[in-house]
Structures are given as C-alpha cells and as structure tokens.
C-alpha positions as CSV (number, residue, x, y, z in Angstrom):
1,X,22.1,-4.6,-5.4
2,X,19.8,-7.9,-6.2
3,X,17.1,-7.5,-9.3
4,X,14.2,-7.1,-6.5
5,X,15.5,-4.2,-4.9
6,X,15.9,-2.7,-9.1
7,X,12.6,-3.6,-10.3
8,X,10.9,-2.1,-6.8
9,X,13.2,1.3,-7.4
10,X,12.3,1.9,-11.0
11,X,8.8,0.8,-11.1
12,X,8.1,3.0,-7.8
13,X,10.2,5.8,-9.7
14,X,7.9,5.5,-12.7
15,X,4.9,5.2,-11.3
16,X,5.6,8.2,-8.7
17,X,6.1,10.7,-11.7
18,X,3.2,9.3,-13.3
19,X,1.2,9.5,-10.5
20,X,2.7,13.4,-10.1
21,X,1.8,14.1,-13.4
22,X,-1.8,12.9,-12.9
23,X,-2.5,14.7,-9.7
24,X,-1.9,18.1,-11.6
25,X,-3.6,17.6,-14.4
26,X,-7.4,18.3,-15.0
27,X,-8.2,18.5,-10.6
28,X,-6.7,15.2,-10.6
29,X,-9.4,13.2,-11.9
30,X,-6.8,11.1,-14.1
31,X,-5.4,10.3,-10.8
32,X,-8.5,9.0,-9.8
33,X,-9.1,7.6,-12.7
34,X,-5.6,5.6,-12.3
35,X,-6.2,4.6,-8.8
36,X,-10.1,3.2,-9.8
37,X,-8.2,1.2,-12.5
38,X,-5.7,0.1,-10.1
39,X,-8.6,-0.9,-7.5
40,X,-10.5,-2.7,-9.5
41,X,-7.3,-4.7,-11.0
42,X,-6.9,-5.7,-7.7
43,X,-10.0,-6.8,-7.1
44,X,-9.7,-9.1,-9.8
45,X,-6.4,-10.8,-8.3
46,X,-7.8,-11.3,-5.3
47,X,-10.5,-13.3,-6.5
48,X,-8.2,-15.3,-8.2
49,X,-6.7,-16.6,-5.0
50,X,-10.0,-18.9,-4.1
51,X,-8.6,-20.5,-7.6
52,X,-5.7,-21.9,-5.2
53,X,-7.4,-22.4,-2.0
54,X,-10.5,-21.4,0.2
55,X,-11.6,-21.1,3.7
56,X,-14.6,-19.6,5.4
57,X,-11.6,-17.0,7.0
58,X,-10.3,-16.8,3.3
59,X,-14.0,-15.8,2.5
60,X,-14.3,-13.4,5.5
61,X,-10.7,-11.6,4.7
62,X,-11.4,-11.0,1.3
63,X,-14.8,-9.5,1.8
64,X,-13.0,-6.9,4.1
65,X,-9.9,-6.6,1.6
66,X,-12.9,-6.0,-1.2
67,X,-14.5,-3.2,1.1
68,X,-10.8,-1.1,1.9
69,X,-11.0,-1.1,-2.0
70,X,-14.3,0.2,-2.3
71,X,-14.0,2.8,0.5
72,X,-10.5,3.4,0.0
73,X,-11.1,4.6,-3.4
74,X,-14.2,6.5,-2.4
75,X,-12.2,8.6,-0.3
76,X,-9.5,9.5,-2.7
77,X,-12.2,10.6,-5.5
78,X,-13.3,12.7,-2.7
79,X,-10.0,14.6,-1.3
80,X,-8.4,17.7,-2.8
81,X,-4.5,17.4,-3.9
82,X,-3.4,19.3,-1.0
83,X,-4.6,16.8,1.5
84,X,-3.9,13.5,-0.6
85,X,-0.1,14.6,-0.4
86,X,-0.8,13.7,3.4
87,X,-1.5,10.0,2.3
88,X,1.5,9.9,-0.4
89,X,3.9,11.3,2.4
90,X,2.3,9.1,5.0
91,X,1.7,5.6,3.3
92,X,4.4,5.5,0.6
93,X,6.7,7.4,2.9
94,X,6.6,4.6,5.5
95,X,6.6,1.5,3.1
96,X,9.8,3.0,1.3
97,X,11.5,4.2,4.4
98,X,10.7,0.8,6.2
99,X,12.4,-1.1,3.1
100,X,15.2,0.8,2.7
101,X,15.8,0.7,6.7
102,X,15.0,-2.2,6.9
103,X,17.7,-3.5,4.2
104,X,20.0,-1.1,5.8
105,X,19.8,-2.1,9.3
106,X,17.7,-4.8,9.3
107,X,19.0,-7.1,12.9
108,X,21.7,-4.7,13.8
109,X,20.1,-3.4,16.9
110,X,17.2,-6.3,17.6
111,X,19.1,-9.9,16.6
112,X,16.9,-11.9,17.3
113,X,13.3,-10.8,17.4
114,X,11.4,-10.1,14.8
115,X,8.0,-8.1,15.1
116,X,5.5,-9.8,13.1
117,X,7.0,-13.5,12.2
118,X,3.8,-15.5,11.7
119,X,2.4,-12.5,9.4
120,X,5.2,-11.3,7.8
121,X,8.6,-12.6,8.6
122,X,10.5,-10.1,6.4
123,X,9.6,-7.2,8.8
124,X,12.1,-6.3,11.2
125,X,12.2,-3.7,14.3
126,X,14.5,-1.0,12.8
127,X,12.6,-0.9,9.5
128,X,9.3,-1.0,11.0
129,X,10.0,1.7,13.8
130,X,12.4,3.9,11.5
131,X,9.5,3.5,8.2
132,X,7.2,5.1,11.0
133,X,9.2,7.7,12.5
134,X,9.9,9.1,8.8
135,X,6.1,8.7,7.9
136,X,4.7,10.3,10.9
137,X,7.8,13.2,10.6
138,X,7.1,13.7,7.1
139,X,3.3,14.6,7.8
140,X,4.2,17.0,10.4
141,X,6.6,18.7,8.3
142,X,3.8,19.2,5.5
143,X,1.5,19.9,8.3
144,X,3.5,22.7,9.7
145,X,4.1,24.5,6.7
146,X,1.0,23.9,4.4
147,X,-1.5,22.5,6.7
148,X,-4.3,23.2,10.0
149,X,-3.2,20.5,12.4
150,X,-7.1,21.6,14.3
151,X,-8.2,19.8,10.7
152,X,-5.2,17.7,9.3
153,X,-4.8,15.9,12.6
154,X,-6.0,12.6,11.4
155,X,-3.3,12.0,8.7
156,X,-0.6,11.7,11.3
157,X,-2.4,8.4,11.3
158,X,-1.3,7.3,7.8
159,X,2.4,5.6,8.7
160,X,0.5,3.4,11.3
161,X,-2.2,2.9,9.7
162,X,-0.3,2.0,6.1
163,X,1.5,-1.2,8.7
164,X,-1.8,-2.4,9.4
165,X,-3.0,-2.3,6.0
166,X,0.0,-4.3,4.5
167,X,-0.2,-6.7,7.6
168,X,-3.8,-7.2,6.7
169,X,-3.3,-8.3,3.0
170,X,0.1,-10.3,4.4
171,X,-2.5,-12.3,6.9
172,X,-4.9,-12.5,3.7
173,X,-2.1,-13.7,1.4
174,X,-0.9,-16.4,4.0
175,X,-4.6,-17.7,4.3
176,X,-4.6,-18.3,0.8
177,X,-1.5,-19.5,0.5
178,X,-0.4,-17.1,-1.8
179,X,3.6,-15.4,-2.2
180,X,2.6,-12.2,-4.1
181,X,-0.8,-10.6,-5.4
182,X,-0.3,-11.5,-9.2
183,X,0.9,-15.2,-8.3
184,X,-2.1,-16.8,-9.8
185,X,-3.3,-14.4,-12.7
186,X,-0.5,-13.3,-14.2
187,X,-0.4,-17.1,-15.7
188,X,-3.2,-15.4,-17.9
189,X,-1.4,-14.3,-21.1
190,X,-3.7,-10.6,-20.8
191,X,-2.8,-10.0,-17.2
192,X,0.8,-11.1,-17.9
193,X,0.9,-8.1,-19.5
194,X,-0.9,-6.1,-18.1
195,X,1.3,-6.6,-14.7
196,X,4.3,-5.0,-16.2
197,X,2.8,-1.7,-15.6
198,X,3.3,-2.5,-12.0
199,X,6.7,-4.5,-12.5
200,X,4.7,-7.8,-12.3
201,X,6.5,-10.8,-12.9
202,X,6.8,-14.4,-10.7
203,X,8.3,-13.6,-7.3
204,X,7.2,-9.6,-7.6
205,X,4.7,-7.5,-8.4
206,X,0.6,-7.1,-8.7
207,X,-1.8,-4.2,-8.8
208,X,-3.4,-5.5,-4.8
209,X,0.4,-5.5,-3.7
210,X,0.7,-1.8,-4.6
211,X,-2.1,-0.1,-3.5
212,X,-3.4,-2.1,-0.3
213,X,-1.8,0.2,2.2
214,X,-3.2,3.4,0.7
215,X,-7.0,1.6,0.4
216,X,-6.9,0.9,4.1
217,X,-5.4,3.7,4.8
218,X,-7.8,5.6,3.5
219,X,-10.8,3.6,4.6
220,X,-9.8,4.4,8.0
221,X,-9.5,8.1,6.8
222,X,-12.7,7.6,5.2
223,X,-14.6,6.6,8.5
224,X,-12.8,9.3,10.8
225,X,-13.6,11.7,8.3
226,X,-17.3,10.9,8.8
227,X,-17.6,10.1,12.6
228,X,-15.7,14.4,13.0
C-alpha cells in the first residue's frame, strides 16, 4: 500500500466523521460553515496559480472555477441534511469508488485506452464506469427508501456530474501548469499548515482538490433547482 493511497484513506476518514459530526449539529450550519471555509481556501489557491503561469484561457477557467465556488456553496447553505446526503452519496461516492476501482482493476478489461488522456491520464475505463455505476446506485438506494424520486430526480445526476467537475479543475490545473491545488501556496509557511487539515503536502493535497467536485456539482444542482 504506497503513502498516497494512506494519506487519501485517513484524511478522507477524518474529514468524513467530521463532516458527520457537523451535519447534525445546530441544522448543520457548522457544516456550512466548514464548507464556506473550505471554499474560500480554495479560492485563494487558485489564484495562486497565475503566480506560475497565465493565459487569457487560464483567466477564462478560473473565472468559471471561482463561480462553481460561489454557487456551489450557495446551494449547500440552502439544502436540508436529508437531501445533501444525495451529494455526499453521489460525489464522494463516485470519486472514492472510481479510485479504489480504478487501483483495483485499472487496464484489466480496457489495455490500452484510456478515457480522458490529455485531461487526466490517471483515469481509466473500469474506475470511471464502476465509480459511476456505485454513485448513481447509491442515490437510488437512498432515493427508494428515504426519498420522492417526482422531486429527488435531479441528484441521480451527482456521479456524472462530480466527473465533469474534477475534469474541469484537471483541464484548469493543466493550463496552469500546475500538479496539485496547494502546489504553489503551501510554499507559504501559514498555508503549509494550514494544508494539513486536508493532508496537504508536495505531491498531495489542497482545499480546491477536495471540494471541486461537490462545488460543480452543486452548481449544476443549483441551476436545475431554479429552472424546475
């Protein structure tokens, strides 16, 4: 078991009971709380990449990463425990399922194909469609038993939609040339520390890297939500 795969089972571990823990407490507002803080972290690293490189597309990204934030914390300040357990089944579900599938059987059934290699090379097919199949499975199941699909419906869009929103920051990330979230401002002794909280170090880590799924998730959410 390499020291990635570690650090990415305790951190998540930690940060799920935490997270738990702040759901239930006071109608979740220390959630919210958490995930504002989170946000705003993030927002912080990601204008630290123009410190390595810009582009008009950098520009043009980051605007759109920096309004998923926005409007991806907007819509969980607004939504009830019950139906954020959609988005933590949904978004974590598929990037933990497509990990651990995709270290399991990554190339046993597609050798030599990959299904994003200029965005993000790591990816393969069995993690990818596996990480979905649990997500979108995992929603229903909740759905079934504790939900209104005539209401819920849109949420069987979080697996899918969590993909898109960690391709997006992959595509932002390559255009800035830029390995991991915290690469550039966790060389600041302050946000050094401060990254631990999220296992930050060189090679892992960062508050954007966390949460970029769930803010475009639910910015998509967000915008459904309003147009039914």
């Amino acid at each position: 078991m390499d020291k990635n795969f570690k650090v990415r089972v305790s951190v998540g571990t930690i940060m799920f009971a935490v997270a738990l823990v702040a759901l239930y407490t006071f109608h979740g507002l220390p959630f919210k709380l958490i995930f504002m803080f989170f946000a705003m972290v993030a927002m912080v690293e990601l204008f630290s990449f123009f410190r390595k490189k810009s582009s008009m597309l950098g520009l043009i990204l980051a605007i759109f990463e920096i309004v998923f934030l926005i409007w991806g914390t907007i819509f969980v300040v607004n939504t009830d425990v019950d139906h954020f357990w959609y988005i933590i089944l949904g978004v974590p579900g598929y990037d933990i399922f497509a990990y651990l599938f995709g270290k399991a059987f990554g190339g046993k059934i597609f050798k030599k194909s990959r299904p994003f290699p200029y965005v993000s090379k790591n990816k393969t097919w069995e993690g990818t469609i596996l990480g979905l199949t649990m997500a979108i499975g995992l929603v229903l199941i909740k759905m079934a038993f504790w939900g209104d699909f005539n209401t819920d419906w849109m949420y069987l869009l979080c697996g899918p939609l969590a993909l898109m929103g960690d391709l997006f920051e992959s595509l932002l990330k390559r255009k800035f040339e830029v390995k991991d979230s915290n690469e550039i401002i966790i060389k600041n002794d302050f946000f050094k520390k401060l990254e631990i909280l999220v296992g930050g170090s060189e090679g892992h880590g960062g508050f954007l890297d966390r949460i970029d799924s769930t803010a475009f998730a639910c910015t998509i959410l967000l915008v459904i939500s309003g147009l039914f």
